[in-house]
Every structure is written in structure tokens, then in C-alpha cells.
C-alpha positions as CSV (number, residue, x, y, z in Angstrom):
1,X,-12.4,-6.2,11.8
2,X,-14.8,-5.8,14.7
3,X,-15.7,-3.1,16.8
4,X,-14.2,-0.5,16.3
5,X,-11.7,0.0,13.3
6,X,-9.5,2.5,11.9
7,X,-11.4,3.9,8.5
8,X,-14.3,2.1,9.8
9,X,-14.4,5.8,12.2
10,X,-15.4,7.0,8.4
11,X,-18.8,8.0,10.0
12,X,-22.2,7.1,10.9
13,X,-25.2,7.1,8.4
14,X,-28.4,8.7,8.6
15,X,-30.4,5.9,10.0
16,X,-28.4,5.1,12.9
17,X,-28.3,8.9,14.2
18,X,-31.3,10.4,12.3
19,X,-28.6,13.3,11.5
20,X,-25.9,13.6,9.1
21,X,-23.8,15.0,11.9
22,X,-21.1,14.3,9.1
23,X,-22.0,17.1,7.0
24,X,-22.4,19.4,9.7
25,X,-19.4,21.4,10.4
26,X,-20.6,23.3,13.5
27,X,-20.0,21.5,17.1
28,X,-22.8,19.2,18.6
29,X,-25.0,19.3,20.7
30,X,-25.8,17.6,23.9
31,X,-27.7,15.5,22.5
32,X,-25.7,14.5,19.5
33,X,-22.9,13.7,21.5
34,X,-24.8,11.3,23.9
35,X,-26.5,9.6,20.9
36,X,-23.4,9.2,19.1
37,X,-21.6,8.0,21.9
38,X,-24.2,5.2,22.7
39,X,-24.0,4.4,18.9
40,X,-20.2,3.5,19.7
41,X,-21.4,2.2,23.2
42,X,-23.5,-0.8,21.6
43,X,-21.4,-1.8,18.9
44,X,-18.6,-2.3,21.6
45,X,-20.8,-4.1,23.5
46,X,-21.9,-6.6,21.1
47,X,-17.7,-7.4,20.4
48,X,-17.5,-7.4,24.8
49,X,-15.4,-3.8,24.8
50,X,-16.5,-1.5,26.7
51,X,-15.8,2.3,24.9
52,X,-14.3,4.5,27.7
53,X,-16.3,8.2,27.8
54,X,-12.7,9.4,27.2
55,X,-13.4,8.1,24.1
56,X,-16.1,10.9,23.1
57,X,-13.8,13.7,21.9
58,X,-11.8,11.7,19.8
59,X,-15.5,9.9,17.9
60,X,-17.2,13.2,17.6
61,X,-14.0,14.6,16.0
62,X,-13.4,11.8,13.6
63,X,-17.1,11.8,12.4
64,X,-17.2,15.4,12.2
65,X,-13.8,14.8,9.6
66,X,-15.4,11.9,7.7
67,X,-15.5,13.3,4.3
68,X,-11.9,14.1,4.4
69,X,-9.7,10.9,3.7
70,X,-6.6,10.5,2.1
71,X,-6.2,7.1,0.1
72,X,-3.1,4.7,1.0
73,X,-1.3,5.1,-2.4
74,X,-0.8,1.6,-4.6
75,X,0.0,0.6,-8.2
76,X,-2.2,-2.0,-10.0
77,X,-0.7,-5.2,-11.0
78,X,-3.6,-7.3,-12.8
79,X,-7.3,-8.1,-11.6
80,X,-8.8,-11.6,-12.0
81,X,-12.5,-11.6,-13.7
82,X,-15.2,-14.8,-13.5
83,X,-17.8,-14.4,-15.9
84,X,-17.3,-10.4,-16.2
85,X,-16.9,-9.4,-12.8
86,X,-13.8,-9.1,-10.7
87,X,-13.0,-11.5,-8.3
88,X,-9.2,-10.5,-7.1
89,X,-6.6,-8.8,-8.0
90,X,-2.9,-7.5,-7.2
91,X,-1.3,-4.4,-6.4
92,X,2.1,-3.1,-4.9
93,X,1.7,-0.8,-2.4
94,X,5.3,1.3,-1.7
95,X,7.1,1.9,1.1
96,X,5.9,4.3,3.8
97,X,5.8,4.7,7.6
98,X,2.7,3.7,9.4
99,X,1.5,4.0,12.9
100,X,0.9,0.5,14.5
101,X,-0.2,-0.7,17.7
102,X,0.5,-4.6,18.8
103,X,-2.6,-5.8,21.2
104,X,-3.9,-9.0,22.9
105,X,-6.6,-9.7,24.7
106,X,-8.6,-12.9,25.0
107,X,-10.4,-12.3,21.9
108,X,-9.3,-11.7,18.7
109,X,-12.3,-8.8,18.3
110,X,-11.2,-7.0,21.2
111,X,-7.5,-7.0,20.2
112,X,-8.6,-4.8,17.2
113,X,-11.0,-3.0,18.8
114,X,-8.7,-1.7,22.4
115,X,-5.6,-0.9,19.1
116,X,-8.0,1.0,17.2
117,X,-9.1,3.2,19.9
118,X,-5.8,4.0,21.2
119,X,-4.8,5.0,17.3
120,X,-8.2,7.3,16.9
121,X,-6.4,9.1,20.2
122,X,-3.3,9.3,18.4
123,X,-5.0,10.7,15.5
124,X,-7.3,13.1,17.3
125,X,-4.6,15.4,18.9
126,X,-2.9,13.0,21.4
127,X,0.3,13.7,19.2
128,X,3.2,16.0,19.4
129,X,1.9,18.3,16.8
130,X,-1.3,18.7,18.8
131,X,-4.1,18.2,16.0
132,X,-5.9,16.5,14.2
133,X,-3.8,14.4,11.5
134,X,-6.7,13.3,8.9
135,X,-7.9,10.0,8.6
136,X,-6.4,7.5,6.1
137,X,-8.2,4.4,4.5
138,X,-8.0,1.6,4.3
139,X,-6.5,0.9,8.0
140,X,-5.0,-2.9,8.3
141,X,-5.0,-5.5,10.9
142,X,-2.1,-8.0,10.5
143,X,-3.2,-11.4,11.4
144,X,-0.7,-14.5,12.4
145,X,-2.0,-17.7,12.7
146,X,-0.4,-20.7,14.8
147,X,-0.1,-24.2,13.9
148,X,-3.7,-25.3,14.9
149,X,-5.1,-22.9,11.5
150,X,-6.6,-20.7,14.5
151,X,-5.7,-16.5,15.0
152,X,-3.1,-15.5,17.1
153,X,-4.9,-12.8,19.6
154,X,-1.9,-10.8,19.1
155,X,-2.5,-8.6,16.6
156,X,-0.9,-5.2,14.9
157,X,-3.3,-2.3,13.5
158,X,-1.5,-0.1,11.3
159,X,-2.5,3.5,10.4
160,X,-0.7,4.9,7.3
161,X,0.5,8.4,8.0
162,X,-1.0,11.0,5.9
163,X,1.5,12.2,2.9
164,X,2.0,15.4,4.9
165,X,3.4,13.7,7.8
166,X,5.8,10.8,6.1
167,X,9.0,12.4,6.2
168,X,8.6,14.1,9.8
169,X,5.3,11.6,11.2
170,X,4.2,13.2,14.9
171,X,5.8,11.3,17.8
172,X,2.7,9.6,19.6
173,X,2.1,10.5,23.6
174,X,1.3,7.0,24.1
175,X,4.2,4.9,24.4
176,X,2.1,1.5,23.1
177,X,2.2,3.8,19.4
178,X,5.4,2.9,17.1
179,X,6.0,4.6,13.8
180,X,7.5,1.8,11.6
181,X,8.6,1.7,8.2
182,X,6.9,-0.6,6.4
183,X,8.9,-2.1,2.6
184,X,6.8,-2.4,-0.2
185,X,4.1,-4.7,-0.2
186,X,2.6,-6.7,-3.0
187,X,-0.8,-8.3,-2.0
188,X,-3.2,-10.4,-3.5
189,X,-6.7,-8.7,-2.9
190,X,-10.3,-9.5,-2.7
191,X,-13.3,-7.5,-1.4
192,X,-16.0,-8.8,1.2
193,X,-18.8,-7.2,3.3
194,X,-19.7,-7.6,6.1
195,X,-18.3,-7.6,9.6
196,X,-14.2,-8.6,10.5
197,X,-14.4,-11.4,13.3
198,X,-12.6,-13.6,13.4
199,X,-15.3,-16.2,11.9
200,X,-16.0,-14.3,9.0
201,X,-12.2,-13.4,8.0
202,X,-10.9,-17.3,8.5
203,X,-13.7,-17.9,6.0
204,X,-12.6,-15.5,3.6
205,X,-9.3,-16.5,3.7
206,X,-10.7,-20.4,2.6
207,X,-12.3,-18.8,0.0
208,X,-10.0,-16.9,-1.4
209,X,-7.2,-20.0,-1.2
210,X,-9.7,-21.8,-3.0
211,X,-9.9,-19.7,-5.7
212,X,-6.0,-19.6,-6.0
213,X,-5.3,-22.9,-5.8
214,X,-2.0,-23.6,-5.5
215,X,0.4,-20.3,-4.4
216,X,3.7,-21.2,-3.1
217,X,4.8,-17.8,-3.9
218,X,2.3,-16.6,-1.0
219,X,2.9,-16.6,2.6
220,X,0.5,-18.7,5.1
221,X,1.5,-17.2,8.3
222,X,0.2,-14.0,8.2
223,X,-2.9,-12.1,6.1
224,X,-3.7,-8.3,6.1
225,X,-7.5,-7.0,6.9
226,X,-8.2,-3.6,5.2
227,X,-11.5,-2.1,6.5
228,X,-13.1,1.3,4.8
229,X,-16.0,1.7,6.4
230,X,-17.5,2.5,10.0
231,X,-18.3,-1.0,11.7
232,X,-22.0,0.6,11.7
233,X,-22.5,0.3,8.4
234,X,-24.9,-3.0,7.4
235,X,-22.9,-3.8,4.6
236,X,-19.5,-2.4,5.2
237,X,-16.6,-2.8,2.3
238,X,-13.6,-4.7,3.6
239,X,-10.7,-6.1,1.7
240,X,-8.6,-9.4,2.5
241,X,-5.1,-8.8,1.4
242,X,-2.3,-12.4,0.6
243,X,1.0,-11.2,1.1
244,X,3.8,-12.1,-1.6
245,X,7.1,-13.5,-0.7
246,X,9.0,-10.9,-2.6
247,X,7.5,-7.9,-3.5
């Protein structure tokens, strides 16, 4: 994903704000907000998004919550090994209700990035309940592609609702916010590092065809991005997901 993305809110390290900000549960300072901020502030800026100061609340909150994420539950299907080391494998994920927000903009980047923001304010109090919800990993980014191989800049972010909130999820103050019920998904699954354009997914996605070979039973039109990590991080963890025909 690119600038900004869901989990990737998971929090800053050390080197980048000299602090561990995430293990301190007391509110910043000045000066920790500024240099946090500007953190955000340059990595929007190398994706062209600029990060609105509105923006600060719901960053400081999200980092200062980092070490508190719920996993999107799944059930292993079978992992794929080449010389001892795992190179994909499946899983069924079950049927839950996520937030999602549909974006375009002229770039692909900046379609993620302006969805992600608006769910981080959806997650940091902009809801009917008022607070915080708790962050869930990984968050998705559904990407369509169009006859040409290229990415449709319209894309959908998901957020999966924390277990607390599936059966009665907080209704969103921003009307661009559905909750949807997603059906079970089974996905073929392989990790990268790294950033999430556009370059380096379409890549990934050659890569991991190639390895498949031939897979009628999976679709072509659309792939899943899972990100974990804050889009900080060198070497963040990432997963490409292959969608199954039936689940």
C-alpha cells in the first residue's frame, strides 16, 4: 500500500522519532506531536498527499494504541515450501463485517492513502460510540484491474471490525464509511516487504502467478493487499492475497 495504511498506523520506530512514544502511555508533548506529525507529513509527501493537521489527533492516538491489535481471525488450509521455506499458502478467512471506504484519485497511491485516513478518523472517535475502537491487522486494499493489465484507481480499503463490535459495529459520522458484510474468503497468500505502489504490487502479483502456474480456480480481476506495518518501517511486512472462486 502507500502512504498511509490501515495497520501500517501500527507505529513509528525508534529511529524515525528518537522516542518510543509507543510505549509511553502519558500524552505528548509539543514537541512530540510536531515531530510525529511531520513524520506522517513526509511520507505523504513522497506518495503526493498532503496529511491535513486535522489529521494529528487521530496519528497520535493510533501510535499511542500500537501495542494493542486484535488479529483478523482465519483457518489454515496448506502452505507451499521450496527448499524448506515457505513460499505461499492458503487460508479461509470467515465471514465478518468490515468497514470499507471506495476512493479514486489520479493515482493509485493516493486512492489508498485519502481511504485510509478517513478510516483512522472513523477509528479514532469519529463514530457513534464516540471512542476509540482498537486497531485491527492486517487492513486490505481491494485492487480491480482493467483490460489493459493496469490498476483501476478506484479502490476499496477495508477495516475489519474488532470482535467487540461485529454484531452491533458503530455507525460511522462520515457518510463515505459503509459497514459491509463480507462471505467467507479463501485466499492464496504470499508475504513481501517493502512498500505497496502500485509498481511493486503488479510485480508481486507476476511473481506469485508464476509460481502457480496455471489456476483457473482463481480470479484475475481483482487481488487483496494486506499491510501490517506502519509505511515507516524500512522493511515493512505485507501480504498479497488470490482470491478463490468458491470459498
Amino acid at each position: 500500500m502507500a502512504l498511509i495504511s490501515f495497520e501500517d498506523l501500527a507505529g513509528l520506530d525508534d529511529e524515525q522519532l528518537d522516542v518510543d512514544i509507543t510505549d509511553n502511555p502519558e500524552p505528548m508533548d509539543e514537541e512530540e506531536e510536531e515531530r510525529l506529525f511531520a513524520h506522517w507529513q513526509s511520507v505523504g509527501n513522497t506518495h503526493q498527499v498532503s496529511v491535513p493537521r486535522e489529521m494529528s489527533g487521530p496519528i497520535q492516538e493510533m501510535t499511542q494504541q500500537n501495542q494493542e491489535q486484535e488479529r483478523v481471525p482465519f483457518t489454515p488450509v496448506s502452505e507451499h515450501k521450496k527448499l524448506g521455506e515457505p513460499v505461499y499458502e492458503e487460508r479461509v478467512y470467515p465471514a465478518g463485517k468490515w468497514a470499507c471506504v471506495t476512493q479514486q484519485e489520479e493515482l493509485y497511491e493516493q486512492s489508498i492513502s485519502m481511504a485510509f485516513m478517513k478510516l483512522m478518523r472513523y477509528i479514532c472517535k469519529e463514530n457513534s460510540v464516540g471512542r476509540y475502537l482498537g486497531m485491527t491487522i492486517p487492513v486490505l486494499n481491494e485492487i480491480r484491474t482493467l483490460e489493459d493489465g493496469s490498476f483501476s484507481k478506484e479502490v476499496q480499503t477495508l477495516f475489519y471490525l474488532p470482535a467487540e463490535f461485529q454484531l452491533d459495529p458503530p455507525e460511522p459520522t462520515d457518510p463515505a464509511i459503509r459497514i459491509v458484510q463480507l462471505e467467507p474468503l479463501r485466499v492464496v497468500t504470499r508475504v513481501f516487504f517493502g512498500t505497496t505502489t502500485e509498481d511493486t504490487v503488479a510485480r508481486q502479483i507476476s511473481l506469485l502467478w508464476e509460481l502457480l502456474g496455471s489456476a483457473d480456480t482463481l480470479r484475475r480481476d481483482v487481488y487483496m493487499v494486506a499491510t501490517y506495518q506502519n509505511p515507516g518501517v524500512p522493511c515493512r511486512r505485507n501480504e498479497l492475497w488470490f482470491i478463490r472462486r468458491d470459498p
